[in-house]
C-alpha positions as CSV (number, residue, x, y, z in Angstrom):
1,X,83.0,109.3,70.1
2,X,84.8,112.6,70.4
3,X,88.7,112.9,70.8
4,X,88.6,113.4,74.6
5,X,86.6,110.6,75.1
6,X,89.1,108.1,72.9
7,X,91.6,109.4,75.2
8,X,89.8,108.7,78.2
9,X,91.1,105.8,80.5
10,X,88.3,102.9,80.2
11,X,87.7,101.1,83.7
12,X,85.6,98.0,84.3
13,X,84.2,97.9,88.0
14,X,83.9,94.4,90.0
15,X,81.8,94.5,93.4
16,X,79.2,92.1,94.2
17,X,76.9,94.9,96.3
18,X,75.1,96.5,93.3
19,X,74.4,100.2,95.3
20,X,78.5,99.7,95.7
21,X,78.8,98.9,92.1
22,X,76.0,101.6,90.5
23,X,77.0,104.2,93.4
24,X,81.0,104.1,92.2
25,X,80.2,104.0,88.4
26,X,77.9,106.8,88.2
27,X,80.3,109.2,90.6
28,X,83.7,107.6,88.8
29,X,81.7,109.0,85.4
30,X,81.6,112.1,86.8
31,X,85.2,112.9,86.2
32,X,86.9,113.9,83.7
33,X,89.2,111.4,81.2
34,X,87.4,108.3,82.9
35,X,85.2,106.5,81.2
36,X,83.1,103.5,82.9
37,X,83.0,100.8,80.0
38,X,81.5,98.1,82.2
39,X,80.8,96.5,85.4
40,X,81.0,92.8,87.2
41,X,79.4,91.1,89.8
42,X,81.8,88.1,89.9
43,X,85.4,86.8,89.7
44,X,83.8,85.0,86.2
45,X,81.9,88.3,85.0
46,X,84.8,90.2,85.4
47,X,87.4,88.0,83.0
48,X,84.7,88.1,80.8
49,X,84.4,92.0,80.3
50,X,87.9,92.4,80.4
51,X,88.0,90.0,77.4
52,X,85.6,91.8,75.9
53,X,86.3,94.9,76.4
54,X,90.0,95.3,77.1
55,X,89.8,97.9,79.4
56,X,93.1,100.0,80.9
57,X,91.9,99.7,84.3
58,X,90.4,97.0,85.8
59,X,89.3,98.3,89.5
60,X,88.4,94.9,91.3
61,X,87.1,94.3,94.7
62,X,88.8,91.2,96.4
63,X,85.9,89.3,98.2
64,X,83.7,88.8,95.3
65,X,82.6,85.2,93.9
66,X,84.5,82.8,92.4
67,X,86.7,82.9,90.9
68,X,88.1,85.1,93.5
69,X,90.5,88.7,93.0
70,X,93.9,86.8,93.2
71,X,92.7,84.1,89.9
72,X,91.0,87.1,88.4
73,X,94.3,88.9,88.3
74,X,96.3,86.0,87.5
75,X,93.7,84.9,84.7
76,X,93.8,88.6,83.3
77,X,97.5,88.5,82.5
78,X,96.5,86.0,80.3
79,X,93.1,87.6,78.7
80,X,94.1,91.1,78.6
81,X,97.6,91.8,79.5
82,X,97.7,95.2,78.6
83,X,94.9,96.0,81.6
84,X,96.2,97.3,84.5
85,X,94.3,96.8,88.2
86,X,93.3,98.6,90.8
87,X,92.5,96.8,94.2
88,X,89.3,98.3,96.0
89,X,88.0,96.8,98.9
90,X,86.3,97.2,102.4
91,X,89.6,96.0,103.5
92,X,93.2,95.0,102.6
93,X,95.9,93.0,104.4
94,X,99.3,92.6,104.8
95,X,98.7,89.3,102.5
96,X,96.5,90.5,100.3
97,X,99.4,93.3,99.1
98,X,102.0,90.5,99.3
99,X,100.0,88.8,96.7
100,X,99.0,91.3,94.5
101,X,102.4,92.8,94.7
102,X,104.1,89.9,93.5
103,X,101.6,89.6,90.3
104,X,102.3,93.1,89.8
105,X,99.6,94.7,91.2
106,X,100.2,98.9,91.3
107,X,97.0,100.4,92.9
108,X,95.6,99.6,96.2
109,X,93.0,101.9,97.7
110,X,89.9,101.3,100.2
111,X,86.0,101.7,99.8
112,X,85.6,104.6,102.9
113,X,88.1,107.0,100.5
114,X,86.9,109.8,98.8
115,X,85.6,109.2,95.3
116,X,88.4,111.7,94.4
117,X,91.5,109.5,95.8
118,X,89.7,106.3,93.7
119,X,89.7,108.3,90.3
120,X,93.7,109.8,90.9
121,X,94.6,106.0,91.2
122,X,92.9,104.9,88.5
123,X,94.5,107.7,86.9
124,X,98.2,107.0,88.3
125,X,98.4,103.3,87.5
126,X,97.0,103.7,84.1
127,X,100.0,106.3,83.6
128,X,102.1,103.6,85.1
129,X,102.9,104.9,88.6
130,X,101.9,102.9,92.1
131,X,98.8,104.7,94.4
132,X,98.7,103.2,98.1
133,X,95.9,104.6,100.4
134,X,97.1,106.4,103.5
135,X,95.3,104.0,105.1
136,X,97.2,100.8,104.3
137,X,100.4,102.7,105.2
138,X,100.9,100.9,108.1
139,X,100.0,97.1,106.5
140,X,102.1,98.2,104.0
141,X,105.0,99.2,106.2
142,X,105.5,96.1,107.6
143,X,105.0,93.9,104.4
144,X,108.4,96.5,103.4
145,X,110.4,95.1,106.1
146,X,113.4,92.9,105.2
147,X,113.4,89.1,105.9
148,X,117.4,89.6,107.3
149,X,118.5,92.9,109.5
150,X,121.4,95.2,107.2
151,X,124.4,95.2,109.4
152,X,123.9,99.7,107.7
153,X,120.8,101.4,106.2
154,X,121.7,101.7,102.1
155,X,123.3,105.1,100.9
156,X,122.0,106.5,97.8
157,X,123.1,109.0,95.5
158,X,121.6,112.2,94.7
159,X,120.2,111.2,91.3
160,X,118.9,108.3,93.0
161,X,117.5,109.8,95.9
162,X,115.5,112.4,93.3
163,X,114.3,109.3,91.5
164,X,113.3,107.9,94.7
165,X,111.5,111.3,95.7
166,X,109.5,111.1,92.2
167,X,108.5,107.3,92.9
168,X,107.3,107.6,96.2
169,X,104.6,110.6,95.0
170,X,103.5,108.3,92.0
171,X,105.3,109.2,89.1
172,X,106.1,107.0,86.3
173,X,109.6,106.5,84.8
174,X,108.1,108.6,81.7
175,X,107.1,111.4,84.3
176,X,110.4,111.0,86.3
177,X,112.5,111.2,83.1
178,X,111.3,114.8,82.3
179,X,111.2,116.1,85.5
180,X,115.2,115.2,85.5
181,X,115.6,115.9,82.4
182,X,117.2,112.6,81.5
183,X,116.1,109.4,79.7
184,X,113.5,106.7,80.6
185,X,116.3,104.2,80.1
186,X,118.5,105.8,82.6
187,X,115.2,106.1,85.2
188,X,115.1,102.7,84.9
189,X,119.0,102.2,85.7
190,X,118.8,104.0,88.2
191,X,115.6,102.1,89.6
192,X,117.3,98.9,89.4
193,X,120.1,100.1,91.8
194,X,117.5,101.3,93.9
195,X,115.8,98.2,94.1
196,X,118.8,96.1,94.8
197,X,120.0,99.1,97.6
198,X,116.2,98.5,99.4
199,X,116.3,94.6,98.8
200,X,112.9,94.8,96.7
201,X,111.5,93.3,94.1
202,X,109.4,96.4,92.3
203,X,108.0,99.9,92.6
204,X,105.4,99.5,95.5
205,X,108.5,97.5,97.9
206,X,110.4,100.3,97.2
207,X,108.1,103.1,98.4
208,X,107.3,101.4,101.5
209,X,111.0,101.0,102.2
210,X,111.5,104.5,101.2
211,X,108.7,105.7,103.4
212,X,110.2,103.2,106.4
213,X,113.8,104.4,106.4
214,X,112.7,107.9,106.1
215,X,115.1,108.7,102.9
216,X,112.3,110.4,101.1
217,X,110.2,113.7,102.2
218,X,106.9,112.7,101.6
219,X,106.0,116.7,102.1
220,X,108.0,117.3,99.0
């Protein structure tokens, strides 16, 4: 194994259609610093490489036999902790990002996108940024919205507002910290305030809140 590929990001693919699952690992392996290590049919196949194989990136399809996405991601924490997943599926709803969200969950993207969009999440979660597919904008939207109305919309400062700018284009806090030129710690401070200002528990909340009060230029 040469050096670029031990620096390659190593993926394990789960999807019970086997054109879905040979299609998507031969055009994945087509790109550059990602390296298909192996492939699942099944909720019990897929703990099983991933304990074998400790990949970075474990890019799971949600309606797949038992056990099913949310125990797979729940048993992974467990198994191989340091693996990171990517949800892929025909479709995802409202409930299925308020799940996967809450177990910390970073990349959600759909089948019908362009091979392109699945390898640049792949690539963003493993450099620990969040990917949403345009599509699940609006699902995503309303999962965002606040369980009690704000009597005001939060104010943010300029620093924050910059972080906020850097998060919402997928940027991790070691990506945000040199763009600013200041610390990971104090990304992270100023993350926290973000998160209590948009009444969010993590990264992905805090995008679609971003996105919803219009406080970020998503042009930018």
């Amino acid at each position: 194994m040469d050096q670029a590929d031990a620096q390659a990001v190593t993926v394990v693919l789960v999807d019970d259609h086997p054109v879905v699952l040979s299609g998507l690992s031969f055009l994945l392996g087509e790109f550059d610093g990602i390296e298909v290590v192996g492939t699942a049919a099944t909720g019990a196949e897929a703990v099983a490489a991933c304990t074998r194989l400790r990949p970075d990136i474990l890019v799971l399809d949600l309606r797949i036999p038992g056990p099913a996405g949310p125990a797979v991601v729940k048993t992974l924490a467990e198994v191989s902790p340091r693996t990171a997943v990517v949800i892929l599926s025909t479709e995802i709803t409202a409930r299925d990002l308020e799940w996967a969200t809450e177990t910390g969950v970073r990349g959600f993207v759909l089948k019908g996108d362009d091979p392109g969009q699945i390898a640049a999440a792949i690539r963003r979660v493993h450099d620990g940024g969040t990917f949403v597919s345009a599509e699940l904008s609006g699902a995503l939207l309303e999962l965002s919205r606040p369980s009690r109305a704000r009597a005001t919309d939060p104010t943010f400062t300029e620093r924050e507002l910059a972080v906020l700018q850097h998060l919402v284009h997928g940027a991790s806090n070691r990506q945000i910290a040199r763009a600013l030129s200041v610390s990971e710690r104090t990304v992270k401070a100023h993350l926290t305030s973000v998160f209590g200002k948009l009444d969010v528990r993590d990264r992905t909340g805090a995008v679609a809140a971003a996105i919803r009060l219009h406080v970020v230029d998503l042009d930018a």
